[in-house]
C-alpha positions in Angstrom: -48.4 19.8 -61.0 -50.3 17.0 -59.6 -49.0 14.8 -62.4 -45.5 15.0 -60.9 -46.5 14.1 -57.5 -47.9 11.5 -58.7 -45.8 9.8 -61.4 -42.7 11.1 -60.3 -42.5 9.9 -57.0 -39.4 7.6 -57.4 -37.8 10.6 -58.2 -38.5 12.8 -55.9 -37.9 10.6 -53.2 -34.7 10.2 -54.6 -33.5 13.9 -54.2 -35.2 13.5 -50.7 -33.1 10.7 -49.6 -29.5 12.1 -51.5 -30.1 14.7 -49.5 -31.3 13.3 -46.3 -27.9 11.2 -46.4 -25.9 14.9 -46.8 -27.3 15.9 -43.9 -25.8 12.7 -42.0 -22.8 13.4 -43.0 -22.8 17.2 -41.9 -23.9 16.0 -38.7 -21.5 13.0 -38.2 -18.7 14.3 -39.6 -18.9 16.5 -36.2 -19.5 20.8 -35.8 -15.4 21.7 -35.9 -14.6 19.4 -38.7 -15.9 21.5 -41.9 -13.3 20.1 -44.0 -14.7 16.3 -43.8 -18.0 17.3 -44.5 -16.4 19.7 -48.0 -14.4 15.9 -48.5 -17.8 13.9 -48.3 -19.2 16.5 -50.4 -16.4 16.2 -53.3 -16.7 12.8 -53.4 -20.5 12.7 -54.1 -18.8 13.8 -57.8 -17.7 10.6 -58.7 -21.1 8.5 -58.7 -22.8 12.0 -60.0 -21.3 11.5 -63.2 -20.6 8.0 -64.0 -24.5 7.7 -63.2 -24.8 10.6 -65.1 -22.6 9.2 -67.9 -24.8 5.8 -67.7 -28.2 7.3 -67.8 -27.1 9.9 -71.1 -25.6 6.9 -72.4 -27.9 3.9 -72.3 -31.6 4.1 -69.8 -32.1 6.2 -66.9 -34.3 3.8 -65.1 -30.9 1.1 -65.0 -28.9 4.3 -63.7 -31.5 5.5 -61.4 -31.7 1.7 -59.8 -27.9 1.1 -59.9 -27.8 4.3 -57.6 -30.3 3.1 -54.8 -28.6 -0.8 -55.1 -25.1 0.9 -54.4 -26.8 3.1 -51.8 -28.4 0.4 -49.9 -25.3 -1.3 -49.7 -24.0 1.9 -47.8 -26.5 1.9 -45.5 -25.7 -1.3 -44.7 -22.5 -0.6 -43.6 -23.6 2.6 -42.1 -25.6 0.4 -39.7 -23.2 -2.3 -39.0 -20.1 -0.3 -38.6 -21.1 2.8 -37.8 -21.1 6.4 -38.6 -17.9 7.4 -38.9 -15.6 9.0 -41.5 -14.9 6.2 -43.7 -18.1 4.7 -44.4 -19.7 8.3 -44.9 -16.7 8.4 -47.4 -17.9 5.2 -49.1 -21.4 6.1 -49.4 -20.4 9.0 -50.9 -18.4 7.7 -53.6 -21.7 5.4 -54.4 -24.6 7.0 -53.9 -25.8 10.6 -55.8 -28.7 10.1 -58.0 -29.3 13.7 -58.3 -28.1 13.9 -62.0 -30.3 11.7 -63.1 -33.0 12.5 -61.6 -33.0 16.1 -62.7 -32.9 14.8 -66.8 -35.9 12.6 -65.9 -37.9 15.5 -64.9 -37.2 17.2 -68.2 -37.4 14.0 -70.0 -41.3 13.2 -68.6 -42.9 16.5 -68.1 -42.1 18.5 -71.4 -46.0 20.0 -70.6 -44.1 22.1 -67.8 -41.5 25.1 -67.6 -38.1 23.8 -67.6 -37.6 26.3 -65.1 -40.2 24.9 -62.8 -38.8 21.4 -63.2 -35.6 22.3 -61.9 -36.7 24.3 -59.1 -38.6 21.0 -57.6 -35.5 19.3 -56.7 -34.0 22.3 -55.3 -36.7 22.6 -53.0 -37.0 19.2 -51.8 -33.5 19.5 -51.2 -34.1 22.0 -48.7 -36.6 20.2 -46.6 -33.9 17.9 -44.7 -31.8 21.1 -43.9 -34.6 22.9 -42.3 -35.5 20.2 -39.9 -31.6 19.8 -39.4 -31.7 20.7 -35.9 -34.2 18.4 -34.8 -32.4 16.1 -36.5 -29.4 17.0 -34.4 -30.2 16.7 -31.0 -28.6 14.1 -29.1 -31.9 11.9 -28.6 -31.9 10.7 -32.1 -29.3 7.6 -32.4 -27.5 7.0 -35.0 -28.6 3.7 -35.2 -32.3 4.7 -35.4 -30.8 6.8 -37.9 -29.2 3.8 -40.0 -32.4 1.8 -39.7 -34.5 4.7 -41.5 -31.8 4.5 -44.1 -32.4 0.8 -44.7 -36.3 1.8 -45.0 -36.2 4.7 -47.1 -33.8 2.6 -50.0 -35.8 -0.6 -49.8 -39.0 1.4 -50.4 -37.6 3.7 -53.1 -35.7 0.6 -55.0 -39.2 -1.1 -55.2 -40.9 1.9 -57.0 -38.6 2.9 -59.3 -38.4 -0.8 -60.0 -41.7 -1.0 -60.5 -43.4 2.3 -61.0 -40.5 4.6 -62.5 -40.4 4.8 -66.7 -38.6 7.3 -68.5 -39.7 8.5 -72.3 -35.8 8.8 -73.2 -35.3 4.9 -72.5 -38.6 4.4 -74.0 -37.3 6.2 -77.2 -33.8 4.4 -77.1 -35.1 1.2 -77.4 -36.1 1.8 -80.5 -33.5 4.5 -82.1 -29.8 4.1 -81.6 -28.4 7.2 -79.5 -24.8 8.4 -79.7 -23.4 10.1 -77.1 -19.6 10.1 -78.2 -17.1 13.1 -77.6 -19.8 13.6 -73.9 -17.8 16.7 -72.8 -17.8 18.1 -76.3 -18.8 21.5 -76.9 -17.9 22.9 -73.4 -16.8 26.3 -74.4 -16.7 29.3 -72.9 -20.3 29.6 -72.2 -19.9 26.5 -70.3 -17.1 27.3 -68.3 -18.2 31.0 -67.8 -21.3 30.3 -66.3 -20.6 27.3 -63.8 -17.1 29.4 -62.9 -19.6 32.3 -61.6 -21.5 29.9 -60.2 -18.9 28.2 -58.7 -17.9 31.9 -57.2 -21.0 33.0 -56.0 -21.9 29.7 -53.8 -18.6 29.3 -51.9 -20.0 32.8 -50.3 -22.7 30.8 -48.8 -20.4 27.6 -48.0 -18.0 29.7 -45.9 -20.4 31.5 -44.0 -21.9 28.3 -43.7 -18.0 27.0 -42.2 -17.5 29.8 -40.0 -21.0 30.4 -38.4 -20.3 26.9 -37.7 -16.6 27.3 -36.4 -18.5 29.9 -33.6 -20.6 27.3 -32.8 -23.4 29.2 -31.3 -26.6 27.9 -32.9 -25.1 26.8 -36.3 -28.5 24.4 -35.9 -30.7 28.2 -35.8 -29.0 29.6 -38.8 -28.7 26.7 -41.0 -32.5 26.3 -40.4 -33.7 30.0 -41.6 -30.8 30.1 -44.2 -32.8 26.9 -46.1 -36.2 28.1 -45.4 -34.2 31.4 -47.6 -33.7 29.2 -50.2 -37.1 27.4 -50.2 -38.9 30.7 -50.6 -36.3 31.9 -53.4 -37.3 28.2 -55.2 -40.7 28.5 -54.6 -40.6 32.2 -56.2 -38.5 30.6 -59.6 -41.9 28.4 -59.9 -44.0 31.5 -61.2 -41.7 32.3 -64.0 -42.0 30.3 -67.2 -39.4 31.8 -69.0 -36.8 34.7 -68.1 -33.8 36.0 -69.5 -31.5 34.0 -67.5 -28.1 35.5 -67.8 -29.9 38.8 -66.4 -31.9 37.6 -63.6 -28.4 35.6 -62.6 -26.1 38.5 -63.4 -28.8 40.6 -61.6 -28.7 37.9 -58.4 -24.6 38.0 -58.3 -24.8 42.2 -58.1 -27.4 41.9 -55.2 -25.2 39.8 -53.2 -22.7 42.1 -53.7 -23.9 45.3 -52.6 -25.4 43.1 -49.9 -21.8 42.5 -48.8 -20.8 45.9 -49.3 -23.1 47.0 -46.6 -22.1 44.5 -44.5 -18.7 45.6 -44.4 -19.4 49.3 -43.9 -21.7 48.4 -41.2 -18.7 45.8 -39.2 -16.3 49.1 -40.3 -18.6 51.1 -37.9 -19.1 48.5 -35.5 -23.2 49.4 -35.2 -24.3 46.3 -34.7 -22.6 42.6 -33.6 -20.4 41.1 -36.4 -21.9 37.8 -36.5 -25.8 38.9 -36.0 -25.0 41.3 -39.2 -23.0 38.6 -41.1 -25.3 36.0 -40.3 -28.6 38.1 -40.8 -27.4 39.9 -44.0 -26.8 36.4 -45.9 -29.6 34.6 -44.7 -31.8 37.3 -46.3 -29.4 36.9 -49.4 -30.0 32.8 -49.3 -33.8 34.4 -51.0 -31.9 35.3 -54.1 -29.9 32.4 -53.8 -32.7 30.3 -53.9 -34.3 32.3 -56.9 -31.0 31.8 -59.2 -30.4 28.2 -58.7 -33.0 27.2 -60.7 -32.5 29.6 -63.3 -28.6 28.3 -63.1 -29.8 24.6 -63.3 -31.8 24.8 -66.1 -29.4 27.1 -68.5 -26.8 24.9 -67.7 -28.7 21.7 -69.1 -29.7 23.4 -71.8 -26.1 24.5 -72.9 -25.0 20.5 -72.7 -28.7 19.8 -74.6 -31.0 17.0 -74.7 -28.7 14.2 -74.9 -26.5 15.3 -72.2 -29.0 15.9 -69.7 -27.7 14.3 -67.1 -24.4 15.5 -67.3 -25.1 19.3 -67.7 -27.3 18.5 -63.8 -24.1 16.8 -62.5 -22.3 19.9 -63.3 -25.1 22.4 -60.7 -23.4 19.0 -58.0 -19.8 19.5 -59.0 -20.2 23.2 -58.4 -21.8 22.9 -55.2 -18.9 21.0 -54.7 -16.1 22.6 -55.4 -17.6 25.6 -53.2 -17.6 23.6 -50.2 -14.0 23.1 -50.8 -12.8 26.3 -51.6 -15.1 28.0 -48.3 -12.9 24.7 -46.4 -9.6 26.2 -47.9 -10.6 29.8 -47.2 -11.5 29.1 -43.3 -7.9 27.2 -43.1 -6.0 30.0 -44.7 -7.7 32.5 -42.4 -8.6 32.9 -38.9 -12.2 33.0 -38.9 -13.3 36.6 -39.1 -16.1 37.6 -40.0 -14.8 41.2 -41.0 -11.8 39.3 -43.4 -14.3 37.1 -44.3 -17.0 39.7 -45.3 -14.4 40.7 -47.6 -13.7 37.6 -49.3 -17.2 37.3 -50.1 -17.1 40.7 -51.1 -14.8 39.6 -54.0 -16.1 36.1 -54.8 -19.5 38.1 -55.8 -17.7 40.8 -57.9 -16.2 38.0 -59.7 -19.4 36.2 -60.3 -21.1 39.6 -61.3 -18.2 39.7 -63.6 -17.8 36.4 -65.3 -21.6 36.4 -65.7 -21.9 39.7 -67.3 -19.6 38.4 -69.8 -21.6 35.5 -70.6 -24.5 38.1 -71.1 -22.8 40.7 -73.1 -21.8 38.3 -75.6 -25.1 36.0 -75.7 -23.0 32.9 -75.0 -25.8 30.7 -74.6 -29.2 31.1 -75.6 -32.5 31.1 -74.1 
């Protein structure tokens, strides 16, 4: 493992600045305005794929540097005009290097578990969240904010510039690589799993929204819900290879019944709504963490070794596309957390289901 501390730094810190600037936004795009932050979100999509599409296409290391150049820029204006919603807009519609990074992990260390790669960037991911409420206390300025921005790019363009090599560019130098027809073969087993996917994380997303629309200590929850998901990514480390449509399928049942208690326990009024809603899925956010990986890396394998990049940006448009169907939910709804114990109720059956179909039928292999 120490190999990919020590040779994948530039990507690493990567993921750890993507998702440093997501927490920006959260926090900037102020604690009543979910929708923005589900916007900002969306629009992380658009530089997802087209440095996806670059990097499956022609080098990573050119994708992976384009990213950070764009992303500096952004800073930039973060720092001169400010946070507000339209420069958070335009840094996300430049920066997201997450695709890449992920296919650059599989393309270096073929010595280690696919699953284990995937789970890396998962958990590094988490660390910003779980120091979110430090990072939201009034004290820290945005500008100091900006300035740490500025840093982190600078530092992180110079290694990838000079440190970061990828075996895939490596190999297309010297082999011609077609990548024609790049959303071909997204069948069913495609569109299955990410649609279940899809289904099972807006449960997290609008709990996320309407713990935050209470706004009593969204900082509290937001903190043990990631340190959830760290454990569940730490956990998909020990596993080399699983049957992943079961341990997934498995994962969407939990969450579930986990729901289904919920709602008898808010029918019987035992305990506080929110303390049981809140609780209940921050215990979940352990399975959570424990799939994602497993999601992640059967997704990239469906797409195959040529579309890395693309099959990572799909785990990003997912995450996505929750965020902006737990937005539309909270709108639709008043925020209850009885109604909304429902809904989540449903969104899990329906990822239990669309996943047990992939499984019955073997869609993809693994």
């Amino acid at each position: 493992m120490y190999q990919i501390i020590i040779f994948g730094i530039p990507v690493l810190l990567a993921v750890l600045i993507f998702e440093w600037i997501n927490v920006q936004m959260f926090i900037y795009s102020k604690a009543t305005i979910f929708y923005s932050y589900a916007i900002l979100r969306f629009a992380h999509f658009v530089p997802a794929y087209l440095f996806a599409y670059v990097s499956d296409k022609n080098y990573r290391k050119e994708a992976l540097l384009a990213s950070h150049i764009f992303g500096l820029s952004a800073v930039c204006i973060l720092y001169f005009f400010g946070f507000n919603f339209w420069t958070l807009l335009f840094t996300a519609l430049v920066f997201n290097p997450i695709s890449v990074t992920r296919a650059s992990l599989l393309d270096n260390f073929p010595q280690y578990s696919p699953l284990k790669l995937m789970a890396i960037p998962f958990i590094i991911k988490a660390i910003p969240w779980i120091v979110f409420g430090w990072l939201s206390v009034p004290e820290i300025k945005s500008n100091t904010t900006a300035t740490l921005n500025i840093i982190l790019f600078s530092i992180n363009i110079l290694f990838i510039y000079f440190l970061f090599k990828d075996k895939k560019d490596i190999f297309s130098h010297s082999h011609e690589t077609h990548t024609s027809d790049y959303f071909y073969g997204m069948g069913k087993k495609i569109v299955y799993t990410i649609f279940a996917f899809i289904l099972a994380e807006t449960t997290i997303r609008t709990i996320l929204g309407s713990v935050r629309f209470d706004n009593t200590h969204p900082e509290s929850w937001i903190t043990l819900s990631n340190i959830g998901l760290l454990t569940g990514y730490a956990s998909a480390m020990l596993y080399k290879r699983l049957p992943h449509t079961s341990v997934v399928t498995l994962a969407y049942v939990v969450g579930a019944c986990m729901m289904m208690v919920a709602l008898v326990e808010q029918s019987f009024s035992i305990f506080g709504h929110k303390a049981t809603y809140a609780n209940i899925m921050t215990y979940y956010c352990v399975v959570g963490g424990l799939y994602h990986p497993f999601v992640a890396d059967a997704l990239i394998t469906m797409f195959g070794s040529r579309k890395r990049a693309l099959g990572a940006a799909m785990i990003d448009l997912s995450e996505a596309v929750s965020l902006i169907i737990g937005a539309f939910i909270l709108k639709l709804i008043t925020p209850s957390y009885y109604q909304t114990t429902i809904i989540c109720l449903l969104l899990f059956l329906g990822a239990s289901i669309f996943q047990r179909i992939v499984e019955r039928h073997h869609l993809y292999r693994k």
